[in-house]
KENUVEX-830026 format. One line per 3 residues: number of its first residue (from 1); their letters; for each residue z, y, x of C-alpha. Coordinates in Angstrom, 3 decimals. Example, Ala and Ser with C-alpha at 12.3 -4.5 7.8 and 13.67 -1.06 7.14 Angstrom:
1 = as = 7.800 -4.500 12.300  7.140 -1.060 13.670
END
This chain:
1 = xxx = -39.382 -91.155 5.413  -35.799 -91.472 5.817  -33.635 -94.738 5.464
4 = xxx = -30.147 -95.416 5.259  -29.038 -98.908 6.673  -25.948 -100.556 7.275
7 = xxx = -25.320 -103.696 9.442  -22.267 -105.314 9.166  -21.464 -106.718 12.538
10 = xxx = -18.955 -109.196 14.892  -17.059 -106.444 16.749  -18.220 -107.314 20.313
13 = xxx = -19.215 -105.839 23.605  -23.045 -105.082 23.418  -23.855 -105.769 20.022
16 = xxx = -24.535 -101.502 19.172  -26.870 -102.043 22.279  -29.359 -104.777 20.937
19 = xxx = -28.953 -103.172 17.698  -30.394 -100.086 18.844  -32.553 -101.319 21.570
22 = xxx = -34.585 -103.558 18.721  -34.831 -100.399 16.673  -36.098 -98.661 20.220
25 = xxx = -38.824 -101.540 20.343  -40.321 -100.980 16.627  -39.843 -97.083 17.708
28 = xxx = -37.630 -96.074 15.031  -36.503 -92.925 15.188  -32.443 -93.102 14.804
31 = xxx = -31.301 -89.793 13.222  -27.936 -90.381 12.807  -25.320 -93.663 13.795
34 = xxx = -22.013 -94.160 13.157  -20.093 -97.416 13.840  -16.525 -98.366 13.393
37 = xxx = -13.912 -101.112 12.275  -13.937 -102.420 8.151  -10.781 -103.902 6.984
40 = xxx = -11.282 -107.451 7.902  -9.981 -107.714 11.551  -13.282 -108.370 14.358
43 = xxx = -15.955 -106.934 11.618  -17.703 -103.625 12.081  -19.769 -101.588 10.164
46 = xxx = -23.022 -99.931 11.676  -24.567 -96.769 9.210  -28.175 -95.682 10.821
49 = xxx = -29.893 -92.938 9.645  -33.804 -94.040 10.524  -36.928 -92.339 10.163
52 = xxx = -39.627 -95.046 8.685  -43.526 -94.884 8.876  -44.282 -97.419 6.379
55 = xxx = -41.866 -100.197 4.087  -43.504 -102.889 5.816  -42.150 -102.085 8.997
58 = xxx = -38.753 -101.707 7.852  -38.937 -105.070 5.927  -39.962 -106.745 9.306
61 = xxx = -37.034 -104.666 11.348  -34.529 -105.742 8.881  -35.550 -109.885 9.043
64 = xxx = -35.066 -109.218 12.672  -32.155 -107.747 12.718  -30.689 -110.571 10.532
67 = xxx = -31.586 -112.663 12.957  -29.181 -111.302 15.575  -26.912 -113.487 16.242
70 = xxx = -23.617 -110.992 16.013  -25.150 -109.820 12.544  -23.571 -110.441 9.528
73 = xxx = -25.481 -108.532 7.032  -28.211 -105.602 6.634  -28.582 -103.647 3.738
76 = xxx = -31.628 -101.040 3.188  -29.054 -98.619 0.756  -31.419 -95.689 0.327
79 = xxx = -32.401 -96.287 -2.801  -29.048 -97.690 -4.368  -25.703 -95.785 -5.485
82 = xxx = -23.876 -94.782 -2.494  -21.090 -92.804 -1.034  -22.404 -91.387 1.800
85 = xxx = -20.767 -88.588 3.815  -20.624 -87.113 7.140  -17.675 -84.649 9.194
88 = xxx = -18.622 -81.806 11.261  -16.655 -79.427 13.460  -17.847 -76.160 13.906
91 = xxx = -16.521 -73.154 16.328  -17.673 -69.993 15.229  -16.719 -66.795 17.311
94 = xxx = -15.047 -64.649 15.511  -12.446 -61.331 15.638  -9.709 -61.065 13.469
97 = xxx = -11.361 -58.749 10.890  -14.021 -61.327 10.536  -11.495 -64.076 9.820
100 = xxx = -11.096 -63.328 5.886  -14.962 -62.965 5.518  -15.615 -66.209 7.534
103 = xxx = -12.734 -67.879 5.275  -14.925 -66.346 1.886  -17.423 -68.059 3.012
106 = xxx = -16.536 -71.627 4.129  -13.973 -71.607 1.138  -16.558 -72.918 -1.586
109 = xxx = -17.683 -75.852 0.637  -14.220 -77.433 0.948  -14.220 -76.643 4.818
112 = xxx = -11.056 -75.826 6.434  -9.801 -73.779 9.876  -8.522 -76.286 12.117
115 = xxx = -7.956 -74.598 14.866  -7.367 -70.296 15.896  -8.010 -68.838 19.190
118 = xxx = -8.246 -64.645 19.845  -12.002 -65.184 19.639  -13.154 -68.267 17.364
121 = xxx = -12.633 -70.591 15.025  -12.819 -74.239 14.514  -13.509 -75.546 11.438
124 = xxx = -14.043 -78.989 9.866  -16.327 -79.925 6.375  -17.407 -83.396 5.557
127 = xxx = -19.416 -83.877 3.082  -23.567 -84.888 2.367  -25.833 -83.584 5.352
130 = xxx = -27.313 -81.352 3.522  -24.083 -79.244 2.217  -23.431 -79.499 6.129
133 = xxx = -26.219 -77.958 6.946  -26.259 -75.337 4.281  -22.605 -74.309 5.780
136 = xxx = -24.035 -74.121 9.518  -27.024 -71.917 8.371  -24.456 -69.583 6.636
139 = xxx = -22.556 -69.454 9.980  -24.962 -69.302 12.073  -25.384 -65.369 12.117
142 = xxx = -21.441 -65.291 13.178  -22.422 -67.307 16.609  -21.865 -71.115 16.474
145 = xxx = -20.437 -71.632 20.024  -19.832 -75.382 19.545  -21.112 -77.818 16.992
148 = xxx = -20.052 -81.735 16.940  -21.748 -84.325 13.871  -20.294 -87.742 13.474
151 = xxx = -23.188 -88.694 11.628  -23.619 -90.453 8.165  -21.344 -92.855 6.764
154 = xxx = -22.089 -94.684 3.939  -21.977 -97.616 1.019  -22.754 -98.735 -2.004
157 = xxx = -20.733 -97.079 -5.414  -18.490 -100.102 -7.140  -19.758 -102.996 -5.048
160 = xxx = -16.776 -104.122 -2.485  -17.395 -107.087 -0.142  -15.584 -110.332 -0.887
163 = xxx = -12.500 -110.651 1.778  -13.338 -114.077 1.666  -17.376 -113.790 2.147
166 = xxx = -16.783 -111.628 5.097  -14.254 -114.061 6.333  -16.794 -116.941 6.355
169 = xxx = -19.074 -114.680 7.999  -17.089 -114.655 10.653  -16.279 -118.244 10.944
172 = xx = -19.658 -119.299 11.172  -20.697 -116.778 13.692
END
């Protein structure tokens, strides 16, 4: 089963490498990270994408992870209200009479042509993985020459961290 859990971390060299390596150990299978800076200066936020065997195992990777000393906070968010979304750029090959149907198509899922050569087109969509996905199966007959995922990003709806907890976070650590 898939998980979605964030780690909010001290932004410092190594700390994405324990964090992964003690998902490695419990073999976890990480579908999807991204990591980058929140708006408190030093603090990052890690979003993995995990594939779970069993609850218990999770609970026990998540006290461990808590135990790191570089980590702030984990959260398990699967089963809460979340904004959760992910970017993809796709090149698709494509003439110039196939530009308008290609358009047609990527038009309803808010993707847009970044960038035009005499033979392809790049375009972006972000959105949930599996609107992503739908998009690249719909393209796929065109000739994906290039594909590049960021991965899922994600938090909880209407909850915001305290500037202040996240401040003493970082103090203590």
């Amino acid at each position: 089963m898939k998980r979605i859990i964030t780690a909010t971390v001290n932004n410092r060299s190594g700390v994405l490498n324990r964090i992964t390596g003690l998902l490695q150990k419990r073999h976890f299978n990480i579908e999807s990270i991204s990591v980058g800076r929140t708006e408190v200066e030093g603090i990052s936020k890690m979003t993995f994408v995990v594939d779970v065997e069993d609850n218990q195992k999770l609970e026990q990777v998540t006290k461990q992870l808590n135990k790191q000393i570089e980590v702030l906070k984990v959260s398990d968010i699967t089963d809460k209200a979340i904004v959760a979304r992910e970017l993809a750029l796709i090149k698709v090959m494509s003439s110039g009479q196939l530009r308008s149907e290609i358009q047609g198509i990527i038009e309803p899922f808010r993707a847009s042509v970044i960038d035009v050569s005499k033979d392809s087109l790049s375009i972006q969509v972000t959105g949930k993985p599996d609107k992503i996905e739908a998009l690249i199966d719909l393209l796929r007959p065109y000739g994906i020459k290039e594909l590049a995922r960021t991965g899922v990003t994600a938090f909880q709806r209407g909850q915001q961290p305290q500037q202040s907890e996240l401040t003493s976070f970082s103090l203590l650590n």
